[in-house]
C-alpha positions in Angstrom: 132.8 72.9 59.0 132.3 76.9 58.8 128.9 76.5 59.4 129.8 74.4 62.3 132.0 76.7 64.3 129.5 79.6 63.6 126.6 77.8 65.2 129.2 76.9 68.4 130.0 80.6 68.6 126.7 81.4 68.4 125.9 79.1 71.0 128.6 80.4 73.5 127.2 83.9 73.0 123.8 83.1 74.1 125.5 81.0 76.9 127.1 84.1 78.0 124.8 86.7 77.7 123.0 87.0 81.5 119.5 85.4 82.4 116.4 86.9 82.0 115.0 88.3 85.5 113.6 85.7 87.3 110.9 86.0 90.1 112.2 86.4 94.0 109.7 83.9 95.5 109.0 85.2 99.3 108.6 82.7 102.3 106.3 84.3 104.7 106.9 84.0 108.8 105.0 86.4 110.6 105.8 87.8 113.8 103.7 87.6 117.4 102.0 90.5 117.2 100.9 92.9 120.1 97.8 92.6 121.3 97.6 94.4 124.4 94.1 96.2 125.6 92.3 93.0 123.8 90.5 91.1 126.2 89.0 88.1 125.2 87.6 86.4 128.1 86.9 83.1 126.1 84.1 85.0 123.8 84.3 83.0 120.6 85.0 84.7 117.2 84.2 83.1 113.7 87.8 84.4 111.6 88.2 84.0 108.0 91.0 85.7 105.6 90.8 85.9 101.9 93.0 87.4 99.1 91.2 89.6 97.3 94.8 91.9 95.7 94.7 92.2 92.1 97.9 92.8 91.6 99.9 89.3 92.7 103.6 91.1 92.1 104.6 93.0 95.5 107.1 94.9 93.5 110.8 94.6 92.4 114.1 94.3 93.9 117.1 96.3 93.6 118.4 93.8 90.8 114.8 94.3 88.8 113.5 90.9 89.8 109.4 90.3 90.6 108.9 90.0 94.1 106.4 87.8 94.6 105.4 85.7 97.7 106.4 81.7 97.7 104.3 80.6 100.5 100.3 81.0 100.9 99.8 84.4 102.3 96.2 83.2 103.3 97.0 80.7 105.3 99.5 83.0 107.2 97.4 85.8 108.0 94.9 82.9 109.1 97.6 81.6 111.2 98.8 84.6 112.5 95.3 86.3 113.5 93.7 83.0 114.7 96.6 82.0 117.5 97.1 86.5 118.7 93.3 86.5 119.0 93.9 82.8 121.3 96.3 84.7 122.9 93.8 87.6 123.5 91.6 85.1 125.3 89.2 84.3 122.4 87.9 81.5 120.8 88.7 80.8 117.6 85.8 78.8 115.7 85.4 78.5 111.5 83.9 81.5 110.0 80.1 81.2 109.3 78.4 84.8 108.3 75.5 84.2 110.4 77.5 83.7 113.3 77.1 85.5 116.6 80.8 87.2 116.4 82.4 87.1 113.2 85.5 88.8 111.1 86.4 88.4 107.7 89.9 89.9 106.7 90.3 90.9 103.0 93.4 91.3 102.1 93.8 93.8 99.4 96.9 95.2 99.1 100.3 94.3 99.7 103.4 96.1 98.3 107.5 96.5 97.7 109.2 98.7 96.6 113.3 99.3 96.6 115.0 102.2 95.8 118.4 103.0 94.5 120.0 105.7 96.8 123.5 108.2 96.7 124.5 106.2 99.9 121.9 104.3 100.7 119.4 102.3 99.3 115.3 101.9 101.0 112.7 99.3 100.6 109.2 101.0 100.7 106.4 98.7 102.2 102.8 98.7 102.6 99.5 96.3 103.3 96.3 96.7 103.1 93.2 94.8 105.1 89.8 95.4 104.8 88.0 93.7 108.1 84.4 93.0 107.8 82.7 92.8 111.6 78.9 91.2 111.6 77.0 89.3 114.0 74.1 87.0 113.0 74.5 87.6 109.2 74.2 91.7 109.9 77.3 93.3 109.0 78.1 95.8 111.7 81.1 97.6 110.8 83.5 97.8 107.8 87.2 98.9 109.0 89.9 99.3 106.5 93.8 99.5 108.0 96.9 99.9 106.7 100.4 100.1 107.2 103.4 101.4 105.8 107.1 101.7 106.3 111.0 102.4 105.4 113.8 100.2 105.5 117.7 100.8 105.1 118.5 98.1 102.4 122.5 96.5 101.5 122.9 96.4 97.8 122.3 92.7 97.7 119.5 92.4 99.9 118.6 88.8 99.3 115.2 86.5 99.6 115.3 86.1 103.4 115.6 90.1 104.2 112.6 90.8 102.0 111.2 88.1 103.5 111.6 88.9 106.9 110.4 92.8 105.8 107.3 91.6 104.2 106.3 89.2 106.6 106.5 92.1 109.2 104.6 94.7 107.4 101.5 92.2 108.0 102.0 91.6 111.3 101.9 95.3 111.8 98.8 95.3 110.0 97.3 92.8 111.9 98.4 94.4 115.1 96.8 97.6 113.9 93.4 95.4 112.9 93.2 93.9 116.5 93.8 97.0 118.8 91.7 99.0 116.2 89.2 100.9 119.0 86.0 99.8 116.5 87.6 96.5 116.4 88.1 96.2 119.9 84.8 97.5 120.9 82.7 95.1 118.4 85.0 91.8 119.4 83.9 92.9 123.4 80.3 93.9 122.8 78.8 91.6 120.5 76.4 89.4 121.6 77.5 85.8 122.3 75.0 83.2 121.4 74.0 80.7 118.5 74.3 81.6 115.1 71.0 82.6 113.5 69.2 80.7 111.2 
């Protein structure tokens, strides 16, 4: 019977004692993004992203949890870059190398970081893109952007704030991608044509 109640009170201990961290899973919704001095006029461009991060964990949250994204960030960039570039006036065809126009976003970098403050507490955040621009299977240019910013945080800043933040910090890095002036220069003066063979 002793040996009973001890393993019961054991039991209740480990029952009490708090969870180990567990990872924040992020749902990604990015913005419309501004794409103003882009001008399309129905030129078509061949668009592919890819993850190329090594390190999968954004960062942790004030209560020492992974942050990690939930949803495909891929297909989200994809998403996102594919319908401003519509909006832009372009066309938006599957990425072939040899193609006339076409841009291949790497995606190298994203981060999180929150800090504890003496009255208020920050949420560091930064991406990082790597765009490569070639037409006909020639790679013309290589542009690497970035973004970073600073956010007031509550204490208990939950999934759909960090969320919200992360989802933002690559829209503004796809903004900064699409009115980048080498950008903008090789989506206007590229040739148009059929993809070489």
């Amino acid at each position: 019977m002793k040996l009973t109640w001890m393993a019961l009170a054991i039991g209740l201990i480990f029952a009490a004692s708090p969870a180990s961290a567990a990872d924040m899973k992020l749902d990604l919704n990015i913005p419309e993004v501004n794409v103003e001095g882009l001008q399309g006029n129905g030129n078509a461009v061949a668009l592919w992203v890819e993850d190329v991060r090594q390190e999968k964990i954004l960062g942790k949250n004030l209560q020492g949890d992974d942050v990690v994204l939930g949803s495909d960030v891929v297909a989200a960039v994809m998403a996102n870059a594919s319908s401003s570039l519509r909006t832009a006036g372009f066309k938006v065809e599957p990425y072939q190398v040899n193609a006339p126009v076409a841009m291949l976003i790497s995606i190298k970098s994203l981060s999180y970081a929150a800090e504890k403050g003496m009255v208020t507490n920050t949420a560091k955040l930064s991406a990082r893109f790597i765009a490569t621009l070639s037409s006909n299977g020639v790679m013309v240019k290589e542009r690497t952007i970035g973004t970073s910013g600073e956010y007031t945080l509550t204490l208990w800043a939950g999934k759909k704030k960090i969320s919200e933040l992360v989802s933002e910090s690559l829209g503004d890095t796809v903004s900064a991608l699409l009115q980048d002036s080498d950008t903008v220069t090789f989506l206007k003066e590229a040739p148009q044509g059929v993809p070489a063979q």
